[in-house]
C-alpha positions as CSV (number, residue, x, y, z in Angstrom):
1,X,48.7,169.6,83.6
2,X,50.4,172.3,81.2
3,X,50.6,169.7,78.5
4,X,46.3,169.9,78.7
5,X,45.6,173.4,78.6
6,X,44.7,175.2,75.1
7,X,47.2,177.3,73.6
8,X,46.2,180.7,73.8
9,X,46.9,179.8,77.9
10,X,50.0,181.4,77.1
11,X,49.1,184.8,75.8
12,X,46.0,185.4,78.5
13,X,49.0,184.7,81.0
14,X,51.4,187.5,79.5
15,X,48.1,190.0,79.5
16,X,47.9,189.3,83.2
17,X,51.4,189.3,84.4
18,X,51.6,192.7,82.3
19,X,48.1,194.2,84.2
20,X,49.8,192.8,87.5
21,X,53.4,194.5,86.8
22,X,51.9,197.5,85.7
23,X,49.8,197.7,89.3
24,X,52.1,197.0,91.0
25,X,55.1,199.4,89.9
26,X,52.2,202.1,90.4
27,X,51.7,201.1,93.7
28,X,55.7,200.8,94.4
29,X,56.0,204.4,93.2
30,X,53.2,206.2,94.5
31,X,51.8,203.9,97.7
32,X,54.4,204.9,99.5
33,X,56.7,202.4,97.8
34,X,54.0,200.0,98.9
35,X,53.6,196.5,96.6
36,X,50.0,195.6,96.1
37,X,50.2,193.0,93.9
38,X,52.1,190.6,96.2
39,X,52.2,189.9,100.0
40,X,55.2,188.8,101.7
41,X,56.7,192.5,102.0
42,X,53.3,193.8,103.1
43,X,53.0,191.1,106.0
44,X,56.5,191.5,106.8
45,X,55.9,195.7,107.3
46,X,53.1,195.1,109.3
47,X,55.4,192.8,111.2
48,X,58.2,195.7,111.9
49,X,54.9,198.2,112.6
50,X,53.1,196.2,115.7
51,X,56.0,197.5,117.6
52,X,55.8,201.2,117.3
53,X,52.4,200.9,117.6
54,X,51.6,203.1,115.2
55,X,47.5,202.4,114.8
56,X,47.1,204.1,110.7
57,X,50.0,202.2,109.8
58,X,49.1,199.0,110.7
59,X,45.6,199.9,109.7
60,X,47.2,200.7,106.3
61,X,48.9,197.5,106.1
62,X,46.5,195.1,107.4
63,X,44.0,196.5,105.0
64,X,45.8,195.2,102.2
65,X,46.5,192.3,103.3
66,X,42.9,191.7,103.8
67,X,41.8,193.8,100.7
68,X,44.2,190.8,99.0
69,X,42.1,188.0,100.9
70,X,38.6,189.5,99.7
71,X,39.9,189.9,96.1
72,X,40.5,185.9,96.2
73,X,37.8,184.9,97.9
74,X,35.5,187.0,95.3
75,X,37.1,184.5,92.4
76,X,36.3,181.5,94.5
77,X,32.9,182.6,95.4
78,X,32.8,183.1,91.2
79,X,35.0,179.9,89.6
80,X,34.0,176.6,90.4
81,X,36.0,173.7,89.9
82,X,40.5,173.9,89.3
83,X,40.5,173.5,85.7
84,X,40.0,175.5,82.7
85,X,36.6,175.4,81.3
86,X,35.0,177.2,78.5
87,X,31.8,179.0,80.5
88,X,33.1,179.6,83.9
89,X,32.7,183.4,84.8
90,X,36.0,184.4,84.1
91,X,35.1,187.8,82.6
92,X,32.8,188.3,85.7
93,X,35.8,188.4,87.3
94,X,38.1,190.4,84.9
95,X,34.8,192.8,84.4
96,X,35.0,193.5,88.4
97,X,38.7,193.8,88.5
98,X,38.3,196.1,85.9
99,X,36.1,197.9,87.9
100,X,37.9,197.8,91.3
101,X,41.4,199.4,89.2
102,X,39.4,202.1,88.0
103,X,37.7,202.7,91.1
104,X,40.7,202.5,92.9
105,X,42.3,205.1,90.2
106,X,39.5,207.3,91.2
107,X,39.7,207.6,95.0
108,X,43.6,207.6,94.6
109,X,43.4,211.2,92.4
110,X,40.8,212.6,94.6
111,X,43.5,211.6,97.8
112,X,41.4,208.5,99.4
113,X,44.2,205.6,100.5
114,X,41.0,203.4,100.4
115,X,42.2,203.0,97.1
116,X,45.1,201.4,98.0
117,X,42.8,198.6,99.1
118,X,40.8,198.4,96.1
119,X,43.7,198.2,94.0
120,X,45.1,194.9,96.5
121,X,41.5,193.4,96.3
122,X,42.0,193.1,92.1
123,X,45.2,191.9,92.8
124,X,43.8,189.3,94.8
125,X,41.2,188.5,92.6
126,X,43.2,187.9,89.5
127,X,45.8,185.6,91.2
128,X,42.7,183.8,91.9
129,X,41.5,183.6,88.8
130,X,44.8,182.3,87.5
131,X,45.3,179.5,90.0
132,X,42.2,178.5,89.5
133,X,41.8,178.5,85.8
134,X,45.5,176.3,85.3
135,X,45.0,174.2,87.9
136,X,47.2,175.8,90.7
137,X,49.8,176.1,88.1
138,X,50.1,180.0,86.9
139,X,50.2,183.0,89.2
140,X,50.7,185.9,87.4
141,X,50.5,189.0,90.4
142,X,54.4,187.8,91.2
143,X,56.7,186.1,89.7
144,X,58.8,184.3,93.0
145,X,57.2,181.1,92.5
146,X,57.9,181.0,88.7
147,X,61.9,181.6,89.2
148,X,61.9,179.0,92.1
149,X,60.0,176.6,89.6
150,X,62.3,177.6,86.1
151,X,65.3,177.1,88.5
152,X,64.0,173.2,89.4
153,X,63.6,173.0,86.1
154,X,66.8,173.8,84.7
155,X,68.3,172.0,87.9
156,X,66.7,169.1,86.4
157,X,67.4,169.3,83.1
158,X,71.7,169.5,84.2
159,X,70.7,166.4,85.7
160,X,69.5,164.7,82.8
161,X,65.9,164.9,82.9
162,X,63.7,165.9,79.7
163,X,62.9,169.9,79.9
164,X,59.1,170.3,79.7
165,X,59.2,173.3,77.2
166,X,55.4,174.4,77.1
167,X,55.7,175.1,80.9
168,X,59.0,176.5,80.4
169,X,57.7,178.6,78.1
170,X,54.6,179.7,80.0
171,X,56.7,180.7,83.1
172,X,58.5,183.0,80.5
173,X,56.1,184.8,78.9
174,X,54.8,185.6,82.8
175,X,58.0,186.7,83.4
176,X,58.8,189.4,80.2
177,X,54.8,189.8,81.2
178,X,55.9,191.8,84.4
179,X,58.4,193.3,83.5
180,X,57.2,194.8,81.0
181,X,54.1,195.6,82.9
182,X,56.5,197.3,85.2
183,X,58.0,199.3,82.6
184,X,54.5,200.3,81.4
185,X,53.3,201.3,85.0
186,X,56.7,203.7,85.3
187,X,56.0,205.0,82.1
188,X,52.5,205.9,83.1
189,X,53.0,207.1,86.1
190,X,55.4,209.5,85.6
191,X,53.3,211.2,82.9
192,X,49.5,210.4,84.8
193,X,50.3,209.7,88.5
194,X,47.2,207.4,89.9
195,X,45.2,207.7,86.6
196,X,47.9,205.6,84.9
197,X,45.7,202.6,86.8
198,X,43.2,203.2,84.0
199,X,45.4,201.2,81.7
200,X,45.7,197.8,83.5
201,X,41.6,198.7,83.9
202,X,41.1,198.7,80.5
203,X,42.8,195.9,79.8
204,X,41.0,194.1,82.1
205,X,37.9,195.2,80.2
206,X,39.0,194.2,76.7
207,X,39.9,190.5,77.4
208,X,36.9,190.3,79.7
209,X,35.4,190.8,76.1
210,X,37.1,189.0,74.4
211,X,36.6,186.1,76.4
212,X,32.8,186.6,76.2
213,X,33.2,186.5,72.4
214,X,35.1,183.8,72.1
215,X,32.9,181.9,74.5
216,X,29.9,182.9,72.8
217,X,31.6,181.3,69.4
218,X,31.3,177.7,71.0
219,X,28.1,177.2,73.2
């Protein structure tokens, strides 16, 4: 339940939706207006592709989705359990998404797509990490399901129900989260093309730290 988790929940969140924003406005921009960080418009291209029959395309497009996949499957190889607990290897995981955005950054400037798919793979991995660590609650690599859920919400609340404001106010902070990510991304992009992934990498790599800090603090 929202109402269980610790409230700094909120603020790890935000840092999440921005890193996933920021990825994903520099994939929109520079994969060929490709989205990483999400999958529905990826599975729908390779939909309208298996037509033409065009083999790199669908190549392209498949690999992402699976990149996606291996990037989730990496957090539940990692996380055990659907609830947030103090010693789980959440900054094993942020530490290797940090990793797989600054390797990605790396083949994308020296003009590799295969880093197209590393850049999906820590997408998948952090939406991962976030369902797991709330419970199935919070995913912070779109924000679809959080509209869908503010709108049954509000719906609700014009019915007479009581508003639950902590989750209310989680879904909003993962909102202004990616969009502000987004803005970030643009802004970097247009002044350090691929190498603008660097900064969702390193923020991956602070609160990986953090977390090992604060961690270290209680055991």
């Amino acid at each position: 339940m929202i109402s269980q988790l610790p409230k700094w929940v909120e603020f790890g969140a935000f840092f999440l939706a921005l890193i996933a924003g920021c990825v994903n406005a520099i994939g929109l921009l520079g994969f060929e207006h490709q989205s990483v960080s999400h999958l529905s418009g990826t599975a729908t291209l390779l939909g309208t592709e298996l037509p033409s029959f065009s083999l790199q395309k669908v190549f392209h497009l498949l690999g992402i989705l699976l990149s996606f996949l291996s990037g989730a499957c990496l957090a539940g190889f990692l996380l055990h359990g659907s609830t947030l607990k103090l010693g789980r290897h959440y900054d094993t995981a942020l530490l290797i998404e940090s990793i797989l955005l600054f390797l990605s950054a790396w083949l994308l400037v020296s003009g590799s797509f295969y880093g197209h798919f590393l850049a999906s793979a820590a997408c998948g991995l952090q939406n991962a990490l976030a369902t797991t660590y709330s419970g199935a609650i919070v995913r912070t690599t779109h924000v679809t399901g959080i509209f869908t859920d503010l709108g049954i919400m509000l719906g609700s609340k014009f019915r007479g129900q009581a508003l639950d404001k902590r989750k209310a106010k989680l879904f909003l902070f993962i909102v202004v989260g990616f969009i502000l990510g987004g803005t970030a991304g643009a802004l970097l992009y247009a002044q350090l093309s691929f190498q603008a992934l660097y900064f969702p990498a390193g923020i991956c790599l602070i609160m990986a730290a953090i977390y090992r800090v604060y961690v270290q603090g209680y055991i």
